[in-house]
N, C-alpha and C positions, 0 to 999 in steps of 0.2 A: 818680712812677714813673720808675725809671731807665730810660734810651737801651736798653739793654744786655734788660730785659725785655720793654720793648714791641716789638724786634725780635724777641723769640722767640713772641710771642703772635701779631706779622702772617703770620710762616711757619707758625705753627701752624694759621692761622685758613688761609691759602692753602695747605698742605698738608692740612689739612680736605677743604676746597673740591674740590682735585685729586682726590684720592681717595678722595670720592663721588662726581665723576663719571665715572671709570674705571671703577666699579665697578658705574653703573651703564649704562655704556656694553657694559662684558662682561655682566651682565642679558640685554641686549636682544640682544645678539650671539648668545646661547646657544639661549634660548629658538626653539621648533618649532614650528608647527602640529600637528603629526601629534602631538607629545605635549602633549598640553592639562597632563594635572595636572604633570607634571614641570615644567612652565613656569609654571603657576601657583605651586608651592610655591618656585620660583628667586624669582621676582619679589616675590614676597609674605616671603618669609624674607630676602633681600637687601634690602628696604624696612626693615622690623624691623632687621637686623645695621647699617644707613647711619645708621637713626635715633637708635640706641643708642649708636655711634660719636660721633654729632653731640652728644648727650646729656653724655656722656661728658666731651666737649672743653669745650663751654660750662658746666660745672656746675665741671668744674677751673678754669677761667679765673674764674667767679665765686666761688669760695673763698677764690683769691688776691683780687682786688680788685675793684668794679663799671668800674674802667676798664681792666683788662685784658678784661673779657667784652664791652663795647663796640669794645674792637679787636680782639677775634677775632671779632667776629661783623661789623662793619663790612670786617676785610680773605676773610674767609669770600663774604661778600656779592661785593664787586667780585671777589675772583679768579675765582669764578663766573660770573659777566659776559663778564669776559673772556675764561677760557677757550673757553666758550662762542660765543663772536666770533670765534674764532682757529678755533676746531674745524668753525664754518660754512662758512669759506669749502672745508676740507675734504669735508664733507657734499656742496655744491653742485656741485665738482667729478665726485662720484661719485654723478652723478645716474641713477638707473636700477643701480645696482649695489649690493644690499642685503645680501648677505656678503661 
């Protein structure tokens, strides 16, 4: 596999990663108590649109090769991590503040 592919397949896999969890970060941002089903149908139809998405990505990546779909789903894997890690110390800071 060329230099040249497998950086497009770690940005794709960490471009993945990003924006699923943006999206599911606005999910949770949106969502109400006072409207149950609207919230359910975000939550539940945004689950479906991330998975399909994710679907999507790794089903392209194994068409091309089984070592492109190991490194989009190995750099998917760690940017999520990390983001994750980054966006904590976030969270922490805005403890008690939930919009």
């Amino acid at each position: 596999m060329k230099v040249l592919s497998s950086i497009l397949w770690i940005t794709l896999g960490a471009g993945t990663a990003f924006i699923v969890l943006k999206s599911q970060w606005w999910s949770v941002k949106i969502i109400h108590p006072d409207r149950i089903r609207s919230s359910k149908r975000l939550i539940i139809g945004g689950a479906i649109i991330r998975w399909i998405f994710i679907s999507i990505i790794f089903i392209a990546a194994g068409f091309y090769s089984i070592a492109a779909l190991l490194i989009v789903f190995a750099s998917y894997m760690t940017s999520r991590i990390l983001i994750l890690f980054i966006w904590q110390k976030r969270f922490e800071s805005n403890k008690g503040n939930i919009h």
